[in-house]
N, C-alpha and C positions, 0 to 999 in steps of 0.2 A: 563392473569391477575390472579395474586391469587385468589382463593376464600374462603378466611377462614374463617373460621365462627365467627359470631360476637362473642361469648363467650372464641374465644382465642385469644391470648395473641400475639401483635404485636409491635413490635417494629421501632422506630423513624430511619434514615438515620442515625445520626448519634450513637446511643445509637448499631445498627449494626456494627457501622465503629469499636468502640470500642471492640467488640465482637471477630470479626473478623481481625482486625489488616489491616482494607482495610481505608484510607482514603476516607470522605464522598463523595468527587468529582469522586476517582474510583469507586464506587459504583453506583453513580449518572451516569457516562459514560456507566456501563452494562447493566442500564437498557435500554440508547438512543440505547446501540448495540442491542437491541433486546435479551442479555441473560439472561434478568432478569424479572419477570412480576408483580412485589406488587401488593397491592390493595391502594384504598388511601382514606384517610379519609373525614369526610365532607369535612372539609377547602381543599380538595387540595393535600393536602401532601401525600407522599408514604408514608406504614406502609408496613413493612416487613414479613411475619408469618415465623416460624419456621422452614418449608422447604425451604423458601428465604434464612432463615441463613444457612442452610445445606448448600446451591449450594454456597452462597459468601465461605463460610471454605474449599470446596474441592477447590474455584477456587483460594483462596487466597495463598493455598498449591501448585498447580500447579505453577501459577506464580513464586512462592518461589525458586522451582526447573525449572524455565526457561522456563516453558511453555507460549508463547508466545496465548494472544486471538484475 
């Protein structure tokens, strides 16, 4: 699980997807793969921190170039 600290800055599923150029549901599948860890807000929801977005940009560049996860 992420653990970032409350005073930084995280972002929504989709507000990453945008980021990243990953649609919300691949995203949503990397975390069920276990390659992904958010933390999640009260309600429930994933929230993404900064190094979430790092790892979806190198994986979304992989894929790019045919790497298969």
């Amino acid at each position: 699980m992420s653990t970032a600290p409350q005073s930084e800055t995280t972002f929504s599923v989709r507000e990453a997807s945008e980021v990243v150029s990953l649609t919300p549901r691949q995203i949503r599948s990397l975390i069920t793969d276990d390659l992904l860890h958010p933390g999640r807000s009260a309600s429930g929801r994933y929230r993404l921190a900064f190094t979430d977005i790092v790892l979806l940009r190198a994986i979304a560049h992989l894929s790019a170039d045919g790497v298969s996860m």
